[in-house]
C-alpha atoms as an extended CHARMM CRD file, in Angstrom:
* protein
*
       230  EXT
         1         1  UNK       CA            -40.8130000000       -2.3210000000        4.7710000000  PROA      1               0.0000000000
         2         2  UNK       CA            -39.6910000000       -1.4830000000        8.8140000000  PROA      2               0.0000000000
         3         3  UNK       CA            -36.7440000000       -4.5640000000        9.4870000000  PROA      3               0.0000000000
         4         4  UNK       CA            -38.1340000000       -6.9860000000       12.3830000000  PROA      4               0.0000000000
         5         5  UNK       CA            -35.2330000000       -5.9880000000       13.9500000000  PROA      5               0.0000000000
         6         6  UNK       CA            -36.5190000000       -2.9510000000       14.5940000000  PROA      6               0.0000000000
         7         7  UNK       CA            -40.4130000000       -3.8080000000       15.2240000000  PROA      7               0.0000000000
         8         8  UNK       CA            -38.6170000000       -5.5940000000       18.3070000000  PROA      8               0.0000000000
         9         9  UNK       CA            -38.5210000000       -2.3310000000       19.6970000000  PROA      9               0.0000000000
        10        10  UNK       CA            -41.7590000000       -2.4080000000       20.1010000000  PROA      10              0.0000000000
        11        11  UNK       CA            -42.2240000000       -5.8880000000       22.2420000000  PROA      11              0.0000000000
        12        12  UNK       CA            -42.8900000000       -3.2720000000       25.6160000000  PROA      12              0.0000000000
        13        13  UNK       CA            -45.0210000000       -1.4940000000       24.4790000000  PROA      13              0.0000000000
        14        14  UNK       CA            -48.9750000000       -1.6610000000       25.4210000000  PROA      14              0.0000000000
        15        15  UNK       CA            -51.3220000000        0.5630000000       23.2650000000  PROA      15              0.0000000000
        16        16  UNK       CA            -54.5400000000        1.7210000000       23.5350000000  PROA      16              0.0000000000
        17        17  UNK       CA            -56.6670000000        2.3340000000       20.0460000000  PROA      17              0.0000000000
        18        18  UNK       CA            -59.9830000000        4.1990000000       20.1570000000  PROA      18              0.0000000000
        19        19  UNK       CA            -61.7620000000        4.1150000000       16.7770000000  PROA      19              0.0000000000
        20        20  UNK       CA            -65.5800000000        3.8890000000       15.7540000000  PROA      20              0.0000000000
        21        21  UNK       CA            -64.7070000000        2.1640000000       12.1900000000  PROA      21              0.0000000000
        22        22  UNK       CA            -64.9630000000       -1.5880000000       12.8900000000  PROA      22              0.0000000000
        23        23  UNK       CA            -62.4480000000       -2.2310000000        9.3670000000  PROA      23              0.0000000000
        24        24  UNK       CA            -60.4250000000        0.6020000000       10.5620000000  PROA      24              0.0000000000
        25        25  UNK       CA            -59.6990000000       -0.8590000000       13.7490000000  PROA      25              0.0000000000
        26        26  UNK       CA            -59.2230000000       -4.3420000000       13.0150000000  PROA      26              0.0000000000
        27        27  UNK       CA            -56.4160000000       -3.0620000000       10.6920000000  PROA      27              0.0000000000
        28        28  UNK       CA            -54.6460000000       -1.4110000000       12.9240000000  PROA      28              0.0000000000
        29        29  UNK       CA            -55.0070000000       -3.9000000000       15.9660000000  PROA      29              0.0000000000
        30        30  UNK       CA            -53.7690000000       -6.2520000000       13.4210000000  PROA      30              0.0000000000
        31        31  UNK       CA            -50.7980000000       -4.2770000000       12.4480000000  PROA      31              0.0000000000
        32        32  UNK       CA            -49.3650000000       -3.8750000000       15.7890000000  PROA      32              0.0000000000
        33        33  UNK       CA            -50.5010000000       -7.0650000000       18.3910000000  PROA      33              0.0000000000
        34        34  UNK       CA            -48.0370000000       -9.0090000000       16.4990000000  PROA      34              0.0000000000
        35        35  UNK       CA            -45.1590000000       -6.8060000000       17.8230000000  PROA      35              0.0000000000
        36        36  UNK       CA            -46.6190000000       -4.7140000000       20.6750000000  PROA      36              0.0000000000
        37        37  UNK       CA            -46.9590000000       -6.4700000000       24.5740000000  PROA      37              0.0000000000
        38        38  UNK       CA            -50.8300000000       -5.2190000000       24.6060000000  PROA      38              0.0000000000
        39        39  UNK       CA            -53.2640000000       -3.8850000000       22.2310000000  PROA      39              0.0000000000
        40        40  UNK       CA            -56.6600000000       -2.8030000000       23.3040000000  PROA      40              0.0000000000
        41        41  UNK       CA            -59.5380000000       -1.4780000000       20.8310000000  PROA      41              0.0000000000
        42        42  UNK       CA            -62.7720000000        0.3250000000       22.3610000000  PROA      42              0.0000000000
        43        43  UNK       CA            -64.9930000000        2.0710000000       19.9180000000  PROA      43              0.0000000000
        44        44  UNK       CA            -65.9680000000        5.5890000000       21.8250000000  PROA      44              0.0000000000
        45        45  UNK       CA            -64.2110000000        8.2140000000       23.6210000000  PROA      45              0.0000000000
        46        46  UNK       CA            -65.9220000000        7.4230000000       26.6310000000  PROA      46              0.0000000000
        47        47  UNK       CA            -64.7280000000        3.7430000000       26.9180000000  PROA      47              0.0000000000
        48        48  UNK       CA            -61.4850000000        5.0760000000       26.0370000000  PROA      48              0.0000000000
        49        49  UNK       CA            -60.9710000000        7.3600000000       29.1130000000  PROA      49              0.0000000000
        50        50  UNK       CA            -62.1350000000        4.0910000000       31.2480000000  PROA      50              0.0000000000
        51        51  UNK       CA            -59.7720000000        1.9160000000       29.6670000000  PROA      51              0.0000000000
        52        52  UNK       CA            -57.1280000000        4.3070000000       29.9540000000  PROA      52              0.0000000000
        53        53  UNK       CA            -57.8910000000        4.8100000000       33.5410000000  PROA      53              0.0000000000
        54        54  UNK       CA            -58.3660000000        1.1400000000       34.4820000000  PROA      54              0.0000000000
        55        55  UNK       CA            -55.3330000000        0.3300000000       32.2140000000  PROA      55              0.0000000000
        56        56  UNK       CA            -51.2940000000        0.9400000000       31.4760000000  PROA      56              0.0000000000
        57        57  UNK       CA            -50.8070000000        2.2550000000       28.3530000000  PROA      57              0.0000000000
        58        58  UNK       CA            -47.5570000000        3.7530000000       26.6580000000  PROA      58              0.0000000000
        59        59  UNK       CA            -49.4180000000        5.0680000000       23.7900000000  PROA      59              0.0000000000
        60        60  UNK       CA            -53.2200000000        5.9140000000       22.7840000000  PROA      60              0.0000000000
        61        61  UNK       CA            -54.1750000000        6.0680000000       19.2370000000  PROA      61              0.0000000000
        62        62  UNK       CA            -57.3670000000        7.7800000000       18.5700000000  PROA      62              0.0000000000
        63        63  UNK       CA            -59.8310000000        9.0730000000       15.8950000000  PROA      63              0.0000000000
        64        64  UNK       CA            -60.8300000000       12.5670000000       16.5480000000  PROA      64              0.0000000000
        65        65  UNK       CA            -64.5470000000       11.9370000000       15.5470000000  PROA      65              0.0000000000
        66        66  UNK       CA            -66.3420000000        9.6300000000       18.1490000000  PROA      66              0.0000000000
        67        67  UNK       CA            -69.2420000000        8.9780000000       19.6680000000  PROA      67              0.0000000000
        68        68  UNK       CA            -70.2840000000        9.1990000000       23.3640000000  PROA      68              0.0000000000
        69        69  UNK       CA            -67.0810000000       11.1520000000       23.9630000000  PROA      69              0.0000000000
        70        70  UNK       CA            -65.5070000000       13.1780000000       20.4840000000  PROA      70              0.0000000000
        71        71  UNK       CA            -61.5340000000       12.0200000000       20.6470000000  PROA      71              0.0000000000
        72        72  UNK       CA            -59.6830000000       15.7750000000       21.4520000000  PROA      72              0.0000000000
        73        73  UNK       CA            -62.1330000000       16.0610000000       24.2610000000  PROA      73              0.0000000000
        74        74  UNK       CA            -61.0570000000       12.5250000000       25.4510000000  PROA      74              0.0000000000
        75        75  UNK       CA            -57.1020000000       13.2190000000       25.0330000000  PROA      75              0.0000000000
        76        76  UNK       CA            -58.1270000000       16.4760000000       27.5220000000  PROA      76              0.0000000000
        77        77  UNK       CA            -59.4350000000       14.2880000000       30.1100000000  PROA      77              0.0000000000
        78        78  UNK       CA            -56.6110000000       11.6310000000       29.6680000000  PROA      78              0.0000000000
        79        79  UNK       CA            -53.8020000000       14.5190000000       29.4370000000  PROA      79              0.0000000000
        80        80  UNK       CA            -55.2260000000       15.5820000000       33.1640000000  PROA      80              0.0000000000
        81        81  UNK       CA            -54.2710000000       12.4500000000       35.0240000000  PROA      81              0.0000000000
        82        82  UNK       CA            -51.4690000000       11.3630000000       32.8470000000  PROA      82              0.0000000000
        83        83  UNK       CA            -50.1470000000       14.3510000000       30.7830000000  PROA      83              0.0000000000
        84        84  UNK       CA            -46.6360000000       13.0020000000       29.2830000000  PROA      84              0.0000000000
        85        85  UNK       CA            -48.3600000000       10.0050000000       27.9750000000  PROA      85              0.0000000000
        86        86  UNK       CA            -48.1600000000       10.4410000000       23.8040000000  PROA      86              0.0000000000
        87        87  UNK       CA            -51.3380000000       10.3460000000       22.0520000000  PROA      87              0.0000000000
        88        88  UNK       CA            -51.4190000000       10.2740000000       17.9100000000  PROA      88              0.0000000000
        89        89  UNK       CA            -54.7170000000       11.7700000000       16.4510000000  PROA      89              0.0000000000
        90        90  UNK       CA            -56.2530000000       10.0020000000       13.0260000000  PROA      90              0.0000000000
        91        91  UNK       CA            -58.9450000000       11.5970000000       11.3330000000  PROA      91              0.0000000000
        92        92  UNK       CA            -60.6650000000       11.5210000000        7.9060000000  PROA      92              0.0000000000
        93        93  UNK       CA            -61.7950000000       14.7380000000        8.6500000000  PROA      93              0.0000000000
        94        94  UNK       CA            -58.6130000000       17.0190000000        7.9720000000  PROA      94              0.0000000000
        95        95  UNK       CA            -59.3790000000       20.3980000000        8.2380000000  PROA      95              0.0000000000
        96        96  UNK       CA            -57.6160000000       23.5020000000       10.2460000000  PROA      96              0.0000000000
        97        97  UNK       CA            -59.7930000000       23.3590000000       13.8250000000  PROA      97              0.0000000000
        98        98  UNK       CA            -58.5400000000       19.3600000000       14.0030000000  PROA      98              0.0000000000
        99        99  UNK       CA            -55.0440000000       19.9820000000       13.4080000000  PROA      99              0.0000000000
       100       100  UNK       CA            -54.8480000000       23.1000000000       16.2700000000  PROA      100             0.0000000000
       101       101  UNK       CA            -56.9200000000       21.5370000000       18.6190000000  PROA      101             0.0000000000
       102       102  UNK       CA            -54.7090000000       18.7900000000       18.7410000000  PROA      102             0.0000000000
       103       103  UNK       CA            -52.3240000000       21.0570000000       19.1300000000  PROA      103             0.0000000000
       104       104  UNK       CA            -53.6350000000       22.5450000000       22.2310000000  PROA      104             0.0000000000
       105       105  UNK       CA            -54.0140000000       19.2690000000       23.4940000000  PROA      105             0.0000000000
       106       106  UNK       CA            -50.0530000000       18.3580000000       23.0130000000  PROA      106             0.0000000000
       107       107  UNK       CA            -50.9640000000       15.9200000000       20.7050000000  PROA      107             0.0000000000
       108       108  UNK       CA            -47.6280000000       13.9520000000       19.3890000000  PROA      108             0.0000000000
       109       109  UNK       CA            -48.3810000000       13.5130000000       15.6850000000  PROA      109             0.0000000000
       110       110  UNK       CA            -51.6840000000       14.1120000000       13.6420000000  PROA      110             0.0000000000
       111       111  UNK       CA            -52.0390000000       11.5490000000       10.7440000000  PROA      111             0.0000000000
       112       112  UNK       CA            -54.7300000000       11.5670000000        8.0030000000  PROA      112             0.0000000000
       113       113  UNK       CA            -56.7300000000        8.2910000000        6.9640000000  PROA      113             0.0000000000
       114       114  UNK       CA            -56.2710000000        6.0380000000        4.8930000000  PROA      114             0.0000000000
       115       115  UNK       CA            -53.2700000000        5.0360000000        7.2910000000  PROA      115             0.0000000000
       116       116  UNK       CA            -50.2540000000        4.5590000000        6.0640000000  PROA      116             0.0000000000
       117       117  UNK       CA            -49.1510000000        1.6640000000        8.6420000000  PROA      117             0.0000000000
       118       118  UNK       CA            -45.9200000000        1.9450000000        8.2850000000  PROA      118             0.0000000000
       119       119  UNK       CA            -45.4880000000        5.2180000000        9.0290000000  PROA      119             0.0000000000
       120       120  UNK       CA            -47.6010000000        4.6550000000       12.4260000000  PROA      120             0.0000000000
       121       121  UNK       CA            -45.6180000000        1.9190000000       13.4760000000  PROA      121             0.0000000000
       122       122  UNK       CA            -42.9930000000        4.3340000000       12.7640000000  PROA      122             0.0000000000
       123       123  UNK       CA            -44.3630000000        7.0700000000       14.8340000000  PROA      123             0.0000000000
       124       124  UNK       CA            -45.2650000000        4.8080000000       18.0690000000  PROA      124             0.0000000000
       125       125  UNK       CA            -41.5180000000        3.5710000000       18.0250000000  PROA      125             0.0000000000
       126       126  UNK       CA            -40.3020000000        7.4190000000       18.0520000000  PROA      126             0.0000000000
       127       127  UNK       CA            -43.2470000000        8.2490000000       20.9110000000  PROA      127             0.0000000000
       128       128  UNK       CA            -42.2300000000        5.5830000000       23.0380000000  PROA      128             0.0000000000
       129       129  UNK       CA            -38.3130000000        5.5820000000       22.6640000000  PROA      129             0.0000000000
       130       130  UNK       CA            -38.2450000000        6.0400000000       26.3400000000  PROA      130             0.0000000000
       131       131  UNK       CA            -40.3620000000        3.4030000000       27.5910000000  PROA      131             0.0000000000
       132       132  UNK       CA            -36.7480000000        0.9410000000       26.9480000000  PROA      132             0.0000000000
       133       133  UNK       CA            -35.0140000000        3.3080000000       29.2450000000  PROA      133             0.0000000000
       134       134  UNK       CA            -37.3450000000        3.0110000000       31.9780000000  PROA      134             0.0000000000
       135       135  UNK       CA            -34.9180000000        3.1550000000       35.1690000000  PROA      135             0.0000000000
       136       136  UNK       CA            -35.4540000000        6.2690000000       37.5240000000  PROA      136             0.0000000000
       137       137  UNK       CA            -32.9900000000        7.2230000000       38.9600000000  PROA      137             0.0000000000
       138       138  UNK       CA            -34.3760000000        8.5570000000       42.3770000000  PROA      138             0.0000000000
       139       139  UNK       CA            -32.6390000000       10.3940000000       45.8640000000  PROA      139             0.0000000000
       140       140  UNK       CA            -30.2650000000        7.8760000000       48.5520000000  PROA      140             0.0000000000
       141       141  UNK       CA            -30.0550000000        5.1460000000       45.6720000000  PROA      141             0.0000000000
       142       142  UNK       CA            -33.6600000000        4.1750000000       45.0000000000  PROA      142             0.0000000000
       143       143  UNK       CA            -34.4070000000        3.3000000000       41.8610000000  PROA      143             0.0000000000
       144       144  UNK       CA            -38.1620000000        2.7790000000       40.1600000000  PROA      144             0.0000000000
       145       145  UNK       CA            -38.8180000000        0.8220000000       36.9660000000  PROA      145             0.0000000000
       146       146  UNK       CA            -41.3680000000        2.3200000000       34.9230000000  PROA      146             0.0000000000
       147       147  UNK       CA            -41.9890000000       -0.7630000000       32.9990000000  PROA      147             0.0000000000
       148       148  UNK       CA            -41.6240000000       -2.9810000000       35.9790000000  PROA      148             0.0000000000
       149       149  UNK       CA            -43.5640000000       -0.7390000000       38.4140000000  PROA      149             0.0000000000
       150       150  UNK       CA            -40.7300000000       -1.4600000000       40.9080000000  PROA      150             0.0000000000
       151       151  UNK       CA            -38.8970000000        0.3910000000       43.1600000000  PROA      151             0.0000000000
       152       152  UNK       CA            -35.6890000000       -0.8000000000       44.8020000000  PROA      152             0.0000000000
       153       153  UNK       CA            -33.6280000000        0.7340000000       47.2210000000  PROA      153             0.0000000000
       154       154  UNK       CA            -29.5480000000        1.0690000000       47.1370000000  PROA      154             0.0000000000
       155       155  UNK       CA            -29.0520000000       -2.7480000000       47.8400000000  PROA      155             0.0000000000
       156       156  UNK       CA            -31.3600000000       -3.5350000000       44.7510000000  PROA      156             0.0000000000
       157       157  UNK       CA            -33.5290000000       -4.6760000000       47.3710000000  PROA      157             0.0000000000
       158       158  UNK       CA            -37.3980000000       -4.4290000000       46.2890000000  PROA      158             0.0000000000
       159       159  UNK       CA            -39.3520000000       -2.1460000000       48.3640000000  PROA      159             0.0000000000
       160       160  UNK       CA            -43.1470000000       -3.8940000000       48.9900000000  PROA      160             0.0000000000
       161       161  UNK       CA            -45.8130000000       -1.4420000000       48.3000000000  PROA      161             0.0000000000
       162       162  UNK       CA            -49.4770000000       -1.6940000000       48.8760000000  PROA      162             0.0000000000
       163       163  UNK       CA            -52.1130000000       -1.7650000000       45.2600000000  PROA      163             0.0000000000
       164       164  UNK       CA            -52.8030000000        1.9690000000       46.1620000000  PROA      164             0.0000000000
       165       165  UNK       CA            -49.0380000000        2.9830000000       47.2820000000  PROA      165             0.0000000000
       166       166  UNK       CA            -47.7370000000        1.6100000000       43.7140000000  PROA      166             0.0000000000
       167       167  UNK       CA            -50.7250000000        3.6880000000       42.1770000000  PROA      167             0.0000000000
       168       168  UNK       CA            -49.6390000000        6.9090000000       43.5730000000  PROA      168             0.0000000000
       169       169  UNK       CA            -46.4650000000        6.1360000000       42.9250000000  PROA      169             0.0000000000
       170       170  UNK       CA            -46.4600000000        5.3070000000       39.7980000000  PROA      170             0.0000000000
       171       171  UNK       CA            -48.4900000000        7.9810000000       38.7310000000  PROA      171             0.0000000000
       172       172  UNK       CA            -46.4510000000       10.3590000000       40.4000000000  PROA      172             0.0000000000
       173       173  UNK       CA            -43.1700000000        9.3390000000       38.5880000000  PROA      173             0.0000000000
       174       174  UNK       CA            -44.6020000000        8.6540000000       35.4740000000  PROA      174             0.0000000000
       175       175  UNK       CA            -44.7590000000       12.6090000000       35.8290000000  PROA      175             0.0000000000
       176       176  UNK       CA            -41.4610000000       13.4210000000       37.3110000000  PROA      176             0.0000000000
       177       177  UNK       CA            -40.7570000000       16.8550000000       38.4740000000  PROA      177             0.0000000000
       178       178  UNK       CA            -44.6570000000       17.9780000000       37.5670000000  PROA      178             0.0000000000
       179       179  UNK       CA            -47.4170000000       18.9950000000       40.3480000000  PROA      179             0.0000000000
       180       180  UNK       CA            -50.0230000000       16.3810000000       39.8030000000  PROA      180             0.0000000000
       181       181  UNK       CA            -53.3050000000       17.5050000000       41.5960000000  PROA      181             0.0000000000
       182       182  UNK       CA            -55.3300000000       16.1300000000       44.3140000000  PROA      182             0.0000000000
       183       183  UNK       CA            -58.1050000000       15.0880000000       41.7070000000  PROA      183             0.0000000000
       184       184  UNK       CA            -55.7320000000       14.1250000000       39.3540000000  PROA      184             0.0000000000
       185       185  UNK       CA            -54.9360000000       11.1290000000       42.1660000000  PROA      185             0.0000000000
       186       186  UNK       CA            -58.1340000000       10.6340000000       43.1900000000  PROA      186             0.0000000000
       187       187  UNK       CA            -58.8800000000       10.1620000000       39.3480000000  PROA      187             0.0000000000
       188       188  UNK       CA            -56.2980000000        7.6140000000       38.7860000000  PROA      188             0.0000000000
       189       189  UNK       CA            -55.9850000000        5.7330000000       42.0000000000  PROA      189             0.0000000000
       190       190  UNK       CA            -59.5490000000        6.0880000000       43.7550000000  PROA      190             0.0000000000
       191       191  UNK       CA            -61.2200000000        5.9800000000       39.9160000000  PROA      191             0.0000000000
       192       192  UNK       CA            -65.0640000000        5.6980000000       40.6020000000  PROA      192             0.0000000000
       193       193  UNK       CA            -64.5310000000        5.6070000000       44.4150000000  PROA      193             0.0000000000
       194       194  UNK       CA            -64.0380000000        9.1430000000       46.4960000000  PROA      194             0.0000000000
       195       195  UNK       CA            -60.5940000000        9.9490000000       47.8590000000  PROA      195             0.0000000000
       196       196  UNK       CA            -60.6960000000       11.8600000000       51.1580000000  PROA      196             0.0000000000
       197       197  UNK       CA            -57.3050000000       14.2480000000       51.7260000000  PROA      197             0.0000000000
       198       198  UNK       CA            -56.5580000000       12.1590000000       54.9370000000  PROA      198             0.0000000000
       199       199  UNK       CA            -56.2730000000        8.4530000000       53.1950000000  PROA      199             0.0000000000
       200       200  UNK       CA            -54.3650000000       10.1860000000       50.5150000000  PROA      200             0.0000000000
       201       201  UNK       CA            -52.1040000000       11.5260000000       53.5380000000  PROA      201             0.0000000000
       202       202  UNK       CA            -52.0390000000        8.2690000000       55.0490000000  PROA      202             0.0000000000
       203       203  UNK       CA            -50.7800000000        6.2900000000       52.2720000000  PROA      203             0.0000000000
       204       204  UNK       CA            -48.0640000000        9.0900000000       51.4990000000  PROA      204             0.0000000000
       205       205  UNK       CA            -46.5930000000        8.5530000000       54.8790000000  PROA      205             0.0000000000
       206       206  UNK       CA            -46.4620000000        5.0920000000       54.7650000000  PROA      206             0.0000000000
       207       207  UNK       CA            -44.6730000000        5.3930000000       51.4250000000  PROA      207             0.0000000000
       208       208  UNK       CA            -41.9540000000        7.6820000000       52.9820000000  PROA      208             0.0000000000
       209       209  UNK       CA            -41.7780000000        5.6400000000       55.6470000000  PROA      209             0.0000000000
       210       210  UNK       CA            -40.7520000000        2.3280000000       53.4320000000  PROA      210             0.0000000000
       211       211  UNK       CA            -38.5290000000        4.6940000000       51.5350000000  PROA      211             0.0000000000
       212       212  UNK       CA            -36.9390000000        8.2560000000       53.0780000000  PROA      212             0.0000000000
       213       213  UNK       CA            -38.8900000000       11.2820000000       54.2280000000  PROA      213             0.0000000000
       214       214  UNK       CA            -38.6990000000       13.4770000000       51.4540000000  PROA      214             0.0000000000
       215       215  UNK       CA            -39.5750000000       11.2390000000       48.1150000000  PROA      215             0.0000000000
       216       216  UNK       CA            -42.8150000000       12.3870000000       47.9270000000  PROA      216             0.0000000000
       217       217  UNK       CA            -43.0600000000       16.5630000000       48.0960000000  PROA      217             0.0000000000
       218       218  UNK       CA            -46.6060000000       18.0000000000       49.1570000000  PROA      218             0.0000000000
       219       219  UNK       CA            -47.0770000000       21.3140000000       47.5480000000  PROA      219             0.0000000000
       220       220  UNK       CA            -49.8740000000       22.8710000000       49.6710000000  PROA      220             0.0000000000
       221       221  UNK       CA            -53.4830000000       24.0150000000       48.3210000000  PROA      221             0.0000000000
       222       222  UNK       CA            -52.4890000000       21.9400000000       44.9580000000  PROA      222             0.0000000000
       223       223  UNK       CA            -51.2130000000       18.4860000000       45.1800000000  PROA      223             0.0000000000
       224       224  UNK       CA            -47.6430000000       15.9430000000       45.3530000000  PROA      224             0.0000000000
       225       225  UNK       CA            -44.6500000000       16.0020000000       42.9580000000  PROA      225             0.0000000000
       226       226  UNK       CA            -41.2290000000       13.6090000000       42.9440000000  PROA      226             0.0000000000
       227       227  UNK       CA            -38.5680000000       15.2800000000       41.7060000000  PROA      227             0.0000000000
       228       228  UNK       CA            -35.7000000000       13.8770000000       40.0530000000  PROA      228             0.0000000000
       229       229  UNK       CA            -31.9870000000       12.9470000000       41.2530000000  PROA      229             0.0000000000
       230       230  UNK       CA            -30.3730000000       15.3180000000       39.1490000000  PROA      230             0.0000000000
């Protein structure tokens, strides 16, 4: 049995469980509300995607067979506008295309049912060892908490940001040093709503503006990046 002391570890973290079995999902929204800061259960692939693009999550834990939407093709479209976040793959079904295609799709860890729920507590702690060191260190002594979605400049002053500027902003660092694309933004910020180039523009310059010129770097015909102190 996993000490409490560790489980603590776990008191950030906000997961996101997609799974058709009713009994299946109970248990493991059982198994980890008591320790996580969010659990969330939706029962296709499709409701997944919207969750996860509505939502925060550190983590999504997902059966590979689903309706509306099957699970790999899900982690593909979640892996486009958020493709660092860890996903582990459960599946009854265990059999050589499940195991490479989650593969392909940078799955973190593959684990066969009946669950063993210690060992995906286990796993989610290892995923999300990060998430407790969630400081950015960023250029001229700005600083953005992942966990917080805050970003303070050298006097540890809070910058005020708009819904939308914390959006891109977010998503941008939660992918640090990576290209994210245009749709990729429009995706995660706009969701259902279109996302003309100008208003993406627009809010870009006001976020340099509150912050210094070159936070945000436009890399022409293919989207934004924010790259790292270091």
């Amino acid at each position: 049995m996993i000490d409490k002391s560790v489980l603590k570890k776990l008191s950030k973290i906000r997961v996101l469980i997609v799974e058709d079995d009713d009994i299946t999902a109970y248990a493991l929204k059982q198994s980890l509300e008591m320790y996580c800061k969010r659990v969330d259960t939706v029962y296709d692939g499709l409701s997944g995607f919207e969750y996860f693009k509505k939502n925060s999550y550190d983590i999504v834990v997902t059966d590979i067979n689903l309706p509306e939407l099957d699970g790999l093709e899900m982690i593909q479209l979640i892996h486009e506008i958020s493709p660092h976040t860890p996903v582990i793959t459960i599946t009854s079904y265990d059999n050589s295309r499940n195991i490479l295609e989650s593969l392909n799709q940078r799955v973190y860890t593959y684990l066969r049912k009946p669950i063993n729920i210690e060992e995906l507590q286990i796993e989610i702690l290892m995923a999300t060892k990060d998430v407790n060191n969630s400081q950015v260190a960023l250029k001229n002594g700005f600083t953005y908490d992942k966990y917080k979605r805050v970003l303070t400049n050298s006097k540890n002053k809070e910058i005020l940001l708009t819904k939308t500027e914390k959006d891109i902003l977010h998503l941008l660092i939660s992918n640090l040093n990576n290209i994210v694309s245009y749709s990729s933004i429009e995706c995660y910020v706009w969701q259902e709503k279109s996302m003309s180039i100008e208003a993406l523009r627009m809010r870009i310059k006001e976020i340099r503006h509150k912050t210094y010129c070159d936070i945000i770097e436009n890399i022409s015909g293919c989207g934004y990046r924010i790259k790292s102190s270091n």
